[in-house]
C-alpha positions as CSV (number, residue, x, y, z in Angstrom):
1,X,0.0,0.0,0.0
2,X,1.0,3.8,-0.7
3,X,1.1,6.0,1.8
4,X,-0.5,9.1,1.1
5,X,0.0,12.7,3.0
6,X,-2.6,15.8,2.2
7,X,-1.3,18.7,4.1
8,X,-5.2,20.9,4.3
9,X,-5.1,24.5,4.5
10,X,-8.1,23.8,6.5
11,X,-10.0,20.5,7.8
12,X,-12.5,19.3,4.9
13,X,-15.8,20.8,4.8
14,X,-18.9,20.0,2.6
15,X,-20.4,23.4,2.1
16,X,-17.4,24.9,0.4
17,X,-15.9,24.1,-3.5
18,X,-12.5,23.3,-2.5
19,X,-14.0,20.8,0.4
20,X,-16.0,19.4,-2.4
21,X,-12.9,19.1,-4.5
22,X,-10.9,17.8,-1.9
23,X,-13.5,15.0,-1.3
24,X,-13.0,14.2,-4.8
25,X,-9.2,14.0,-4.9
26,X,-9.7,11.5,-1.8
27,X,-11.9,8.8,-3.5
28,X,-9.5,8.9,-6.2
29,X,-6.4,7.5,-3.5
30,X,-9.3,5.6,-1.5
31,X,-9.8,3.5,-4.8
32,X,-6.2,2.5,-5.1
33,X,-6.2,1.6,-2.0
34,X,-3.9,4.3,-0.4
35,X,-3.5,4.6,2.9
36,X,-4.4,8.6,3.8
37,X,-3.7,10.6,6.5
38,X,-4.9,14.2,6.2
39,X,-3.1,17.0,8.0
40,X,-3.7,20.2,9.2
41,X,-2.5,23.4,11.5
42,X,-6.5,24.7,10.8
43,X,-8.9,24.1,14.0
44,X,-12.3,22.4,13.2
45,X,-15.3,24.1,13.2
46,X,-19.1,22.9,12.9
47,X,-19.5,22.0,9.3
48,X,-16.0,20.2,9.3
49,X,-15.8,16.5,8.5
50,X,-15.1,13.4,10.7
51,X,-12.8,11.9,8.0
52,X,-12.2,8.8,10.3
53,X,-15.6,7.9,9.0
54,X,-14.0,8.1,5.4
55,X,-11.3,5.8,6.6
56,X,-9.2,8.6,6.6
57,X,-6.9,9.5,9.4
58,X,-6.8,12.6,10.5
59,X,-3.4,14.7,12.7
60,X,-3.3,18.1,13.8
61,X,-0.3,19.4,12.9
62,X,1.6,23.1,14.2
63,X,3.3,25.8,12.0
64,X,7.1,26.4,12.5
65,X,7.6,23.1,14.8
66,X,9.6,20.2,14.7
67,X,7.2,18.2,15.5
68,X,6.0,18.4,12.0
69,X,9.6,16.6,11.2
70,X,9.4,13.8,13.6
71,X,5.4,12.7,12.3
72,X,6.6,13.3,8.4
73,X,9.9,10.9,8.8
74,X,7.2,8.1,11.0
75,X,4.9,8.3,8.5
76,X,7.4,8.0,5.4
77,X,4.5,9.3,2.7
78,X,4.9,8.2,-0.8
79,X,3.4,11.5,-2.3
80,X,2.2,14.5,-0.5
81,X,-0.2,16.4,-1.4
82,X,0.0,20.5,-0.2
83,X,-4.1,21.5,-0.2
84,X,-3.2,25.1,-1.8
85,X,0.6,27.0,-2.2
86,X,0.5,28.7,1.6
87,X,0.7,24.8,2.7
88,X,3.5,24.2,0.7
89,X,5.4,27.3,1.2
90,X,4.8,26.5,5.2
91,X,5.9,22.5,5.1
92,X,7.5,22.1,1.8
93,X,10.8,22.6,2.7
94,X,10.3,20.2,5.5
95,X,8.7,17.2,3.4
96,X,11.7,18.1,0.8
97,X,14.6,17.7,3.6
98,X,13.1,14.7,5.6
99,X,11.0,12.5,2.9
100,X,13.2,13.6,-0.3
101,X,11.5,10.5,-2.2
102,X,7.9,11.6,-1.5
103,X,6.8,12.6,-4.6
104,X,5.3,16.3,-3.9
105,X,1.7,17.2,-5.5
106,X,0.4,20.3,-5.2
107,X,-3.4,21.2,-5.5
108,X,-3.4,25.2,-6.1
109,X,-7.8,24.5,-5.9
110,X,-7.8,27.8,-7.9
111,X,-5.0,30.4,-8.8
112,X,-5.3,32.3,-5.9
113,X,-3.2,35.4,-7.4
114,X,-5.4,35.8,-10.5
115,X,-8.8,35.9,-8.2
116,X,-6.7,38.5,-5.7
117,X,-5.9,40.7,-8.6
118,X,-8.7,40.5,-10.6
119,X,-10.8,41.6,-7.2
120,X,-7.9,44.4,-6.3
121,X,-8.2,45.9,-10.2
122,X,-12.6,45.7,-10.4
123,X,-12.0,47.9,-7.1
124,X,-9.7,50.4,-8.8
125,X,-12.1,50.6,-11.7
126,X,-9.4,49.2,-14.0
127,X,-9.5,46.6,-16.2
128,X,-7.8,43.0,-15.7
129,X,-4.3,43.2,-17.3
130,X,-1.9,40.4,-17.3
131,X,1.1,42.7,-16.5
132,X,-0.5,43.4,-12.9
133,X,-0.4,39.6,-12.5
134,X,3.3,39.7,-13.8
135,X,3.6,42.7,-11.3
136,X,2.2,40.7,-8.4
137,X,4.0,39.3,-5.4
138,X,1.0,36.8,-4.6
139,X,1.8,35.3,-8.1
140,X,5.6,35.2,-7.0
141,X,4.9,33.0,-4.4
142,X,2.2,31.5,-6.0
143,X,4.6,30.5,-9.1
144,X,7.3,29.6,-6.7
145,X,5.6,26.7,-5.0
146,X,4.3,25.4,-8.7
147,X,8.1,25.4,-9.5
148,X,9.0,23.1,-6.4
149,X,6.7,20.8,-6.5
150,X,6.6,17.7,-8.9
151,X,3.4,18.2,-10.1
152,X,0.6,20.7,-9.8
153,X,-3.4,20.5,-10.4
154,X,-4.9,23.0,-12.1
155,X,-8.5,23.2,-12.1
156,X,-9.5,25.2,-15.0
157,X,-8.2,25.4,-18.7
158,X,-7.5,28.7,-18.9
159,X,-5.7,28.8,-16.1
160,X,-3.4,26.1,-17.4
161,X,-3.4,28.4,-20.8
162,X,-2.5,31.1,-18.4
163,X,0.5,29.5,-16.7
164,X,1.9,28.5,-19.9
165,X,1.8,31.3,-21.9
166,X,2.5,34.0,-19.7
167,X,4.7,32.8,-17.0
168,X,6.6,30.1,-19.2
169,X,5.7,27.4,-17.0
170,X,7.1,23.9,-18.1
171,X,4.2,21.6,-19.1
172,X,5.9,18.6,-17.7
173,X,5.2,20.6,-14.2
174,X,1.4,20.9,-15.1
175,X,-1.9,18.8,-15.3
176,X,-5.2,20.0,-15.9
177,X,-7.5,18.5,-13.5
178,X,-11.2,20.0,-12.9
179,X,-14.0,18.6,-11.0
180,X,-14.4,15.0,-10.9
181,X,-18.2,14.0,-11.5
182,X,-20.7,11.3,-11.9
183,X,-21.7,11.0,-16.1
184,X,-25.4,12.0,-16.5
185,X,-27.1,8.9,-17.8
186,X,-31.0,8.6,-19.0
187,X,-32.4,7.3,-15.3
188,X,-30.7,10.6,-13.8
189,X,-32.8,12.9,-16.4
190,X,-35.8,10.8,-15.9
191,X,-35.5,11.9,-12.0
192,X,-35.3,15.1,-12.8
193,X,-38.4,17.4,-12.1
194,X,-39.7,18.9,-15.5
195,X,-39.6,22.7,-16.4
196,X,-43.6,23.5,-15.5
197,X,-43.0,21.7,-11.7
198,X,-39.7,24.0,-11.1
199,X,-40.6,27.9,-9.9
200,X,-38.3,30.5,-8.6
201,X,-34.4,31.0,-9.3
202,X,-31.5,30.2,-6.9
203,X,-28.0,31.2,-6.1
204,X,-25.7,29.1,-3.9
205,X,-22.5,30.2,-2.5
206,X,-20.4,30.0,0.9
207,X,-19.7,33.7,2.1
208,X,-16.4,33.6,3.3
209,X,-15.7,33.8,-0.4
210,X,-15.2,37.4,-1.2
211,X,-16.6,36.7,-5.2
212,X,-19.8,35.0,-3.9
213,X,-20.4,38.3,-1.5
214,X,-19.9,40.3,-4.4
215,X,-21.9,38.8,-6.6
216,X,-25.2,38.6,-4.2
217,X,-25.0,42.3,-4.2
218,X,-24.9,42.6,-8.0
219,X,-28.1,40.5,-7.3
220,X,-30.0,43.0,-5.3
221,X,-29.9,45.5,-8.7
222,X,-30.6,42.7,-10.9
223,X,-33.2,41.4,-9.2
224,X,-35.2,44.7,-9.5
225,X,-35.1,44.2,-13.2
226,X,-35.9,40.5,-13.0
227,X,-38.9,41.4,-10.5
228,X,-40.4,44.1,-12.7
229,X,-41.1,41.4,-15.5
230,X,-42.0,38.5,-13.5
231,X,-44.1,40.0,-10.3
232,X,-44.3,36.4,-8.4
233,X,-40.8,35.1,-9.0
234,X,-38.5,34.5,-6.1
235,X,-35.0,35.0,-6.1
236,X,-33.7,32.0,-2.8
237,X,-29.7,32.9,-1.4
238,X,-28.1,29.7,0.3
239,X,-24.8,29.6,1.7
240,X,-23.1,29.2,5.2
241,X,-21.3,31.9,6.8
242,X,-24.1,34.5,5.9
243,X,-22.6,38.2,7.0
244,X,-24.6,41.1,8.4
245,X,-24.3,42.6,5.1
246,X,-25.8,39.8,3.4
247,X,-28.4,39.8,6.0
248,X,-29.8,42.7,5.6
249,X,-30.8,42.3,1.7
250,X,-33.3,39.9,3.1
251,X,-36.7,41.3,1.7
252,X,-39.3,38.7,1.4
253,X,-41.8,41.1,0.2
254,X,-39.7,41.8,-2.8
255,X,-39.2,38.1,-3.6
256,X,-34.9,38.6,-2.7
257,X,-35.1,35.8,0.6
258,X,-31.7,35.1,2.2
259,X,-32.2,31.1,3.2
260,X,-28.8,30.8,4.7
261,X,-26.8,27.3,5.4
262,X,-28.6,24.4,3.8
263,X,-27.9,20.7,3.9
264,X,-28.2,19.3,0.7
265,X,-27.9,22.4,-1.6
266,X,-28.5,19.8,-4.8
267,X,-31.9,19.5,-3.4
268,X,-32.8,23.3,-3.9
269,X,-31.3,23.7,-6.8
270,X,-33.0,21.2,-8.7
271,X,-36.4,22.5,-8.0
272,X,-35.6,25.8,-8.8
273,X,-35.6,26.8,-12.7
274,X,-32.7,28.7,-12.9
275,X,-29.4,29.5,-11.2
276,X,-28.0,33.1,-11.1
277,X,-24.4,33.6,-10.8
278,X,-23.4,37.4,-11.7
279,X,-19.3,36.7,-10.7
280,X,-17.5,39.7,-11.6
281,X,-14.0,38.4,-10.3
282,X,-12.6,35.0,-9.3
283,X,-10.7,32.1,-10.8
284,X,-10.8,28.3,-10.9
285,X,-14.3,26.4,-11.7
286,X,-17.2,27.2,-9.8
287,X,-18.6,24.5,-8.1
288,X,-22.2,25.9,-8.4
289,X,-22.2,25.8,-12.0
290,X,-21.4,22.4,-12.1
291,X,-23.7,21.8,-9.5
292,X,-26.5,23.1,-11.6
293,X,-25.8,21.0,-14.6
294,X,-26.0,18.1,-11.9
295,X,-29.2,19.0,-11.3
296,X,-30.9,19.8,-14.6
297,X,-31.1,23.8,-13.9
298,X,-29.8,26.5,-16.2
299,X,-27.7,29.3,-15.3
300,X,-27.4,32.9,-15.9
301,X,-23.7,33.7,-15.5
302,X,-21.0,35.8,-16.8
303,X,-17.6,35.0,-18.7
304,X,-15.6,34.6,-15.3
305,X,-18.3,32.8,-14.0
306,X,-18.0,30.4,-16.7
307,X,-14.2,30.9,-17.7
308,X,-12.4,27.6,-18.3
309,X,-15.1,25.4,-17.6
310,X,-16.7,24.4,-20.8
311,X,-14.1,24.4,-23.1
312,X,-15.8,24.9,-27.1
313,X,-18.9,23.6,-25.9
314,X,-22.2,26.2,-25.4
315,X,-23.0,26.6,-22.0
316,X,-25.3,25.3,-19.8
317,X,-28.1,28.8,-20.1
318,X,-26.5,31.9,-20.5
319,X,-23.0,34.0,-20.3
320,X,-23.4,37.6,-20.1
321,X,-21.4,40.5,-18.8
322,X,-24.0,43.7,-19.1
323,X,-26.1,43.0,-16.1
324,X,-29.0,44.7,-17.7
325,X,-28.7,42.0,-20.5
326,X,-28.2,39.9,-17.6
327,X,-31.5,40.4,-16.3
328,X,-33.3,40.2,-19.4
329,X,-31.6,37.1,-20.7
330,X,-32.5,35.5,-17.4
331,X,-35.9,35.9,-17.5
332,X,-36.4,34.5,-21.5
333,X,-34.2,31.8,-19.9
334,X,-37.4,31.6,-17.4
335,X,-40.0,31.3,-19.7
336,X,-39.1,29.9,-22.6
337,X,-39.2,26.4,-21.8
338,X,-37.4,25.4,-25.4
339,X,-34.3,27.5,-24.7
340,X,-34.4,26.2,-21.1
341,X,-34.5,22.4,-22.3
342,X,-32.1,23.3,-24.9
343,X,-30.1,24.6,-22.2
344,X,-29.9,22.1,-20.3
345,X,-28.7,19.4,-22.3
346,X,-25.6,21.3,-23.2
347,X,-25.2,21.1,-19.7
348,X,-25.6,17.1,-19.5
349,X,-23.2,17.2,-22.5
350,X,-19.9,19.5,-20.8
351,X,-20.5,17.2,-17.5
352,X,-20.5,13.8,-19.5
353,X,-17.8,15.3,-22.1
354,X,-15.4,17.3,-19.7
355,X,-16.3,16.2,-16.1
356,X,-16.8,12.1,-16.2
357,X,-14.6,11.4,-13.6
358,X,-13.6,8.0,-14.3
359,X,-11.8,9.0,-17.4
360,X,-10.3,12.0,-15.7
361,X,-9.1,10.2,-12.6
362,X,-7.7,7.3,-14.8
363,X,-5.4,9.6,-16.8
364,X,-4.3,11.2,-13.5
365,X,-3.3,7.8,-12.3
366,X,-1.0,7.2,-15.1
367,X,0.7,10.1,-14.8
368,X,1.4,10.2,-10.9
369,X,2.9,6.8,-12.0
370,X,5.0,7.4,-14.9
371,X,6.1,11.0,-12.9
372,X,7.2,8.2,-9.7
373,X,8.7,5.8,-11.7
374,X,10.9,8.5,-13.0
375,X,11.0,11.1,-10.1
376,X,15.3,11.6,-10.3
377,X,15.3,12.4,-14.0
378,X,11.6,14.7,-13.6
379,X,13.6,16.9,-10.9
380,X,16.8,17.1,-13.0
381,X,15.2,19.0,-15.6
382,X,13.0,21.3,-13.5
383,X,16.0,23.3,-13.1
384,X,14.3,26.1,-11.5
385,X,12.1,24.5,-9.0
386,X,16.0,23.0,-7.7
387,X,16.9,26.3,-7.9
388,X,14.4,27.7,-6.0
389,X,14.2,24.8,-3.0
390,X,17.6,25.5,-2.4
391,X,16.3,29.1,-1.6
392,X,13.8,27.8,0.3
393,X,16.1,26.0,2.4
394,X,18.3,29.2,2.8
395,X,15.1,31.3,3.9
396,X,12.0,29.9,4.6
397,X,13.5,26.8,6.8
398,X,16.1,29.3,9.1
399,X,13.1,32.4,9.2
400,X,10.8,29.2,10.7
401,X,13.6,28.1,12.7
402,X,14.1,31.5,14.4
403,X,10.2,31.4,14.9
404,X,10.7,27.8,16.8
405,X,13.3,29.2,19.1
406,X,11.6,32.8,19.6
407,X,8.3,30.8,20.4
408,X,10.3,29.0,23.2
């Protein structure tokens, strides 16, 4: 058996994307037969998993300790995988110096650089430019633990696109790796509840994401213009970690109804019509997009929102920047139950097509081996990530050992 090491940014939860990614990454190790421990500095909270359950084991793990050294050189992992480049930066260096055969993995879950600087230019009023991600110190970092790993996931194509052909990155370094999902077969669609039972449209979205807060408050001045055509539609907001200032758009009388936390959020989405998702900056795939084509329901969203996710197929409903477009395209996509079943298959068609994830977990497989079986001659000719692990071990490891002894 192969012993497997994630290093989490934060214990696994369901009601977020990368939790739900995470998840997935799991079952692919779980079916051959891995044995998993997953790490973390993070502290649990209520919606965190009991990964036991999963078979999983689970170890709280500190920043800037040696302890960290003495559980990595017990546990002798064959591959580690860093859950997103602040773990890396933290415990690569460690995992480098006391397991130098553990083949390193890292999951970047999105590129968190390109959704800071997108967010930091739509406050400036400026438009996105790749020179301010060239100019960027998060993308520095961000780049440097790409480099010193063996491998990195990258969740959307255009961010692979993006790593290539602006920052030069080696292929051999990269592998495009979205969602992993269940095909949509004929017994799925047959479950699903036809367009004259559905009513109402639906946004889900956890709000310690900055780009899901954002986009609920595009929501309140699109809604006005959805409302004006169609007087007895509801607009239903879902998501844990609802803020004050979420809160307070509550207004039930003008069909805008903050639901909070739910449980199963495929549940409400598939008996709503359509899903609005007015993103104005982010990166990566967004996990309730996918979620609607799981369910059957259209979206409304815009070219972020859908950016890298459906390659040259037409997407599942609508993309659309001009939010008073936005508005009017989503309520055609309400009512006009031919473009909404039209719709919808092109959604059953990128899932099946782009997101099966026996397929995509298969060709992962057989690259994690051919990468292990051939780990010396892989790192050889990733000059610079030697480069910059030899940095690493000149900075990073002596600022956390000063950190050690100041802590004592």
């Amino acid at each position: 058996m192969q012993q497997l090491l994630i290093i989490g940014y934060v214990w696994i939860e369901k009601t977020t994307g990368a939790g739900n990614r995470m998840l997935q990454l799991l079952n692919v190790f779980k079916k051959q037969n891995y044995t998993i421990t997953f790490a973390t500095p993070a502290q649990k909270t209520e919606n965190s998993l009991n990964l036991t359950e999963l078979g999983v084991q689970e170890q709280s793990i500190e920043l800037n300790s040696p302890t960290f050294d003495d559980f990595v050189s017990k546990l002798k992992p064959d591959v580690v995988l860093f859950d997103r480049f602040m773990m890396e930066e933290q415990f690569g260096w460690r995992v480098a110096e006391y397991c130098p055969k553990a083949l390193r993995i890292l999951d970047t879950e999105d590129l968190h650089f390109l959704r800071k600087t997108r967010h930091v230019q739509l406050k400036k009023g400026e438009s996105f430019s790749t020179k301010a991600l060239l100019q960027s110190d998060e993308a520095k970092r961000e780049i440097a633990a790409i480099l010193r790993c063996d491998m990195s996931l990258i969740i959307s194509s255009y961010e692979i696109q993006l790593l290539k052909e602006v920052f030069n990155i080696d292929e051999a370094l990269l592998y495009h790796f979205p969602f992993l999902l269940n095909r949509i077969n004929e017994k799925a669609i047959e479950n699903w509840m036809p367009f004259e039972e559905r009513a109402h449209f639906v946004f889900v979205g956890n709000f310690f994401h900055a780009p899901n807060v954002d986009a609920v408050l595009q929501l309140k001045t699109i809604w006005k213009n959805i409302r004006k055509k169609l007087p007895n539609a509801e607009l239903h907001i879902y998501g844990a970690y609802v803020t004050q200032q979420i809160q307070q758009l509550h207004k039930p009388k003008e069909g805008f109804i903050i639901k909070g936390f739910v449980e199963n959020a495929l549940a409400v989405v598939q008996s709503a019509r359509v899903v609005l998702a007015p993103i104005r900056f982010g990166a990566g795939i967004k996990g309730k997009l996918t979620e609607a084509m799981e369910c059957g329901t259209p979206s409304v969203t815009t070219q972020i929102g859908a950016e890298g996710m459906h390659g040259s197929l037409p997407w599942n409903g609508v993309v659309e920047n001009d939010f008073k477009e936005f508005a009017d395209k989503a309520v055609r996509l309400y009512t006009d139950k031919n473009l909404w079943l039209e719709s919808q298959q092109n959604g059953v068609n990128m899932i099946n097509s782009l997101y099966d994830k026996e397929k995509l977990a298969a060709s992962f497989l057989n690259r994690l081996k051919k990468i292990q079986e051939n780990l010396e001659v892989h790192r050889t000719q990733n000059f610079l990530g030697s480069m910059l692990q030899l940095q690493t071990l000149q900075a990073t490891k002596f600022m956390s050992k000063w950190i050690e002894e100041k802590n004592k």
